[in-house]
N, C-alpha and C positions, 0 to 999 in steps of 0.2 A: 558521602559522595557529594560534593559540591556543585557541581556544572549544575547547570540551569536548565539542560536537557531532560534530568530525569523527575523531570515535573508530577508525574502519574504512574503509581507503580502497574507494570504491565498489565497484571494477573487485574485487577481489577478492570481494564480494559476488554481481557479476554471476556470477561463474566459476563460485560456489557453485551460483547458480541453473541454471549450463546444465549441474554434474554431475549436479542434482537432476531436470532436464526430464524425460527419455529415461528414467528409470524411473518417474518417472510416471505412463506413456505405458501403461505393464504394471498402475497398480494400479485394483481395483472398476472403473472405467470411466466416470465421468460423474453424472448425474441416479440414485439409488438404489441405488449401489452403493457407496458407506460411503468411497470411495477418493479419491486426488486426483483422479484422472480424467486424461483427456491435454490437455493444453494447446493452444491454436492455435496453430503452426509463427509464424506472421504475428506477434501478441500478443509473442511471446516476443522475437523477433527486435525489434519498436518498443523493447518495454519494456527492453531490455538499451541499446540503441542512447539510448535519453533517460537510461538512469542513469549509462553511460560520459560521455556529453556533460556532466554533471555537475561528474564528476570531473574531467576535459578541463578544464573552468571554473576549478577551482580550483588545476589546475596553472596556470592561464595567471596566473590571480590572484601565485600566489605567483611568479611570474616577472618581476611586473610589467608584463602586458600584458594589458589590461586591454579594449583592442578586440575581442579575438581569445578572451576570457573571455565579452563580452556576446554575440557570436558563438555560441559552444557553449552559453551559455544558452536563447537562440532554438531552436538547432537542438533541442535536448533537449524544449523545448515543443512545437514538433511530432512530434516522434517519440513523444511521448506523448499527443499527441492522438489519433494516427494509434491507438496502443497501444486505448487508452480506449475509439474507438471502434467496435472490430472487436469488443474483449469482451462490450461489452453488446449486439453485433446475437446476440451465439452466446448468450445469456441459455438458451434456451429449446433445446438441443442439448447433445448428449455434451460438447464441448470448452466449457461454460458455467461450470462449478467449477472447473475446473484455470485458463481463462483472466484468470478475474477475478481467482482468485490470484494469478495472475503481474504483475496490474497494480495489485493493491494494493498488493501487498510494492513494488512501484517507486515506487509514490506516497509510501509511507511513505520511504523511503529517498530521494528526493528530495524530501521535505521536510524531511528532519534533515542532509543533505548543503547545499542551499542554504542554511537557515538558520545555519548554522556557516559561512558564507562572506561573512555581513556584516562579521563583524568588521575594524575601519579603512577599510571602504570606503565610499562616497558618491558623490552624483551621479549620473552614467549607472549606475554597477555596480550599485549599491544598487534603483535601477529595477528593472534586468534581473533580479536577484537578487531582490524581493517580488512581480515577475511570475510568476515561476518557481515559487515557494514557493505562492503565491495559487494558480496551475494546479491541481499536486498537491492540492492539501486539497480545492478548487471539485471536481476531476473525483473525489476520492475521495469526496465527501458528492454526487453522482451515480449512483455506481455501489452506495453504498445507499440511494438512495432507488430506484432500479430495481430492484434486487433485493427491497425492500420491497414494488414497487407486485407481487410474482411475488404469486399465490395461495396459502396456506397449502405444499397440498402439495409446492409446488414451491420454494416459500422455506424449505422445511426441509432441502433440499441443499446451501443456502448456508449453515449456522449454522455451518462453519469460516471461511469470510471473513469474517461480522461478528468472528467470535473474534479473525481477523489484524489488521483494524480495529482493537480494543480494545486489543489484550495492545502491536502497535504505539505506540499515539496514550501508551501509560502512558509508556514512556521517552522518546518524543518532548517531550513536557509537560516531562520532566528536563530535557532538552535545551535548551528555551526559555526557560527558568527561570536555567538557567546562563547561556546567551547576554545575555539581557536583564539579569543580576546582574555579570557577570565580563569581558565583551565591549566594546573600545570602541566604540562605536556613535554615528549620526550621526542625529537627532531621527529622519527617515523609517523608516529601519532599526528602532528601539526599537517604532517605529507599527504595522509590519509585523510584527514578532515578538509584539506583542502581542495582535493579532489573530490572527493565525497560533495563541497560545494560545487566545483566546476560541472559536475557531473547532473547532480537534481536540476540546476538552473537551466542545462542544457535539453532535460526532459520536460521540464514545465516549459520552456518555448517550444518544442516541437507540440504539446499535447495541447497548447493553447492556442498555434495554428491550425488543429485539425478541428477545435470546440466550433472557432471563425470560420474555417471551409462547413461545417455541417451545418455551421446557424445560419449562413449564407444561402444553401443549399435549400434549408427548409423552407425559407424567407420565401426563396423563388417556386417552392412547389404552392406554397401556400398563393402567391398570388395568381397564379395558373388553378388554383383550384375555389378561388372566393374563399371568405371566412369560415374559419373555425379551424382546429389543431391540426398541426401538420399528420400524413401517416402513421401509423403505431404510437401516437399519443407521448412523441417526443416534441422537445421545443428547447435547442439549446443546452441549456443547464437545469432547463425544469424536468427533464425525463432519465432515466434508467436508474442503476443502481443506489443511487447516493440522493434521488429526490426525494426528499420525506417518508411519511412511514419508520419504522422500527430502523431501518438499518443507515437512515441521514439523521436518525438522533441518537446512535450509540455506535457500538462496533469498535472497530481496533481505535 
């Protein structure tokens, strides 16, 4: 497989993310506490299980079997639905920052994983593979637009996930950029990748409007309040799920 996308085989991504879980589990704890928070057991378990089926895909791919690829693509869209939608019922609960993390970073990651597995392929693959890629991006511009529709205090827990959102969707964009310039590609596929661009660019400006309303927001609570950290021990891009700790140095 040639593209330039499939830089890093999945599975060792996933491994990343389950040495990263379990100290998570130990830091701030959730809604105000500056930390990753712990993740939901559940969340963790989909989202590892749709980014493996990925990979799965693209060994089938490179095997030449191609049934048994459209196969683990399927399965992988559920496993991420299932992911998707456990995190956004815990929105509003301890395991709300740690789990939407964990199904960002998957979203991300299966959608730089599929889109580097069009290359030569068409027909049914290429289907299953813009299904796939379409999934990830649809549920990842869901899950901020829920976290958007939270009320101020509470969407300023999340301003590490929009950060994983953005600092993601920048090499992503590399990514499609490559595929769509370097890839052989079949008219659908080029369709799909190109939208698939139009589409992350469009969520990394909304998620990096909302970064600029909250860092704005804290600015001014902070000067109403004299020095030191804003509320809940956020500050911009230095707080929530993706600030340091186990899971800003590893994970999907």
């Amino acid at each position: 497989m040639s593209s330039t996308l499939r830089k890093a085989p999945a599975l060792a991504l996933v491994a990343a993310l389950f040495a990263a879980a379990p100290a998570a589990a130990h830091q701030g704890g959730g809604p105000g506490g500056g930390g990753a928070g712990q993740a939901s057991s559940r969340v963790v378990l989909k989202a590892r299980s749709a980014v493996r089926a990925v990979d799965l895909a693209g060994q089938r791919l490179d095997d030449g079997d191609t049934a048994k690829a459209i196969s683990q693509l399927a399965a992988s869209r559920r496993y991420l639905a299932a992911a998707q939608k456990t995190a956004l019922s815990k929105l509003s609960g301890d395991t709300g920052p740690g789990s939407i993390a964990v199904v960002l970073r998957a979203e991300g990651s299966i959608a730089v994983q599929a889109a580097g597995l069009f290359d030569g392929q068409d027909g049914a693959t290429v289907d299953a593979l813009a299904q796939t890629l379409k999934l990830a991006l649809d549920d990842r511009d869901a899950a901020v637009a829920a976290i958007t529709a939270l009320d101020d205090s509470a969407e300023v827990d999340y301003v590490g996930a929009y950060s994983i959102v953005s600092d993601r969707i920048a090499d992503e964009l590399d990514g499609y950029d490559g595929a769509i310039s370097d890839d052989t590609l079949s008219a659908d596929a080029k369709t799909a990748l190109t939208a698939a661009k139009t589409q992350a660019t469009a969520t990394q400006t909304a998620v990096e409007a909302r970064i600029s309303a909250l860092d704005d927001s804290s600015s001014s609570g902070n000067d109403d309040q004299g020095d030191g950290p804003p509320p809940g021990g956020h500050g911009g891009r230095g707080g929530g799920p993706d600030a340091g700790g186990d899971f800003g140095a590893g994970g999907f």
